[in-house]
C-alpha positions in Angstrom: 60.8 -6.4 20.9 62.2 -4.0 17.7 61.7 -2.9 14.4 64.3 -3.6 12.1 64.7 -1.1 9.6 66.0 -0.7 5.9 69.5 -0.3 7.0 69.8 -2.8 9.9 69.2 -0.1 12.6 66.7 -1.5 15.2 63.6 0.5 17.1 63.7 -1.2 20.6 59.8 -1.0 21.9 57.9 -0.2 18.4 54.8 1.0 20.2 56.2 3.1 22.8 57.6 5.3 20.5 54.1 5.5 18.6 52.8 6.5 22.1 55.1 9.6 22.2 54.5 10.7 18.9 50.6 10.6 19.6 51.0 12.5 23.0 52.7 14.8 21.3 50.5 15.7 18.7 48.1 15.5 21.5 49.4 18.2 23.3 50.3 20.1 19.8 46.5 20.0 19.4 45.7 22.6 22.1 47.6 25.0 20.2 46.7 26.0 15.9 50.4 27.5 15.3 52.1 24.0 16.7 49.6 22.0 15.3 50.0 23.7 11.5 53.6 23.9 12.5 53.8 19.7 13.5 51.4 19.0 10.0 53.0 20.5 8.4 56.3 19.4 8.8 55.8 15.9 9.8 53.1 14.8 7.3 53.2 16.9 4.3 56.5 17.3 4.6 56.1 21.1 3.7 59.4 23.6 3.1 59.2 25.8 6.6 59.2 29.1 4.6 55.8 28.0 2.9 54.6 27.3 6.7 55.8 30.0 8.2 54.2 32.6 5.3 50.8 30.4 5.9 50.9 30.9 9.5 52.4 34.7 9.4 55.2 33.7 11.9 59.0 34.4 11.4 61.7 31.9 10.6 62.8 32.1 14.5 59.3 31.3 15.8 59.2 28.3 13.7 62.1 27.0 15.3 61.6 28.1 18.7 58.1 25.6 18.1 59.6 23.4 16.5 62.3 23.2 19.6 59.1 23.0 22.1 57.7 20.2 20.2 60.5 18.2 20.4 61.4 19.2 23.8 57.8 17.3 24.5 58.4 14.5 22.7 61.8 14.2 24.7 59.6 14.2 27.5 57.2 12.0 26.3 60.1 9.6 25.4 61.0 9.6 29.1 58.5 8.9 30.5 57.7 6.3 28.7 61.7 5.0 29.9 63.0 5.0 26.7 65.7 7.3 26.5 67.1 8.9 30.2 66.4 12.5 31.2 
């Protein structure tokens, strides 16, 4: 089953990929910077400098998160056999 989306590009299994995205903001959860960091970003939608003041971390923190985040979801999204490690 997909998702077909504004532009004809399809989401093979819909609700896998809402799985990863809750495990990772599962796993964010244990932690308050990668949990502001992934609210941040992700629902408000918030310019990184304005999150990274908040949360009194440097521009290269943020991104090293923000690479660990996704790295999890990467993760997630394999295990789940969705994309190949």
């Amino acid at each position: 089953n997909f998702v077909q989306l504004g532009e004809g590009e399809k989401v093979w299994h819909p609700e896998k990929w809402l799985e990863v995205i809750d495990a990772t903001y599962a796993w964010c959860a244990a932690d308050s910077i990668k949990s502001g960091i992934i609210e941040r970003k992700y629902r408000k939608h918030e310019y990184y400098r304005n999150v990274c003041d908040d949360l009194h971390i440097s521009q290269t923190t943020h991104s090293f998160i923000l690479a660990d985040i996704r790295n999890h979801a990467l993760i997630e999204a394999a295990y789940r056999q969705l994309i190949r490690p």
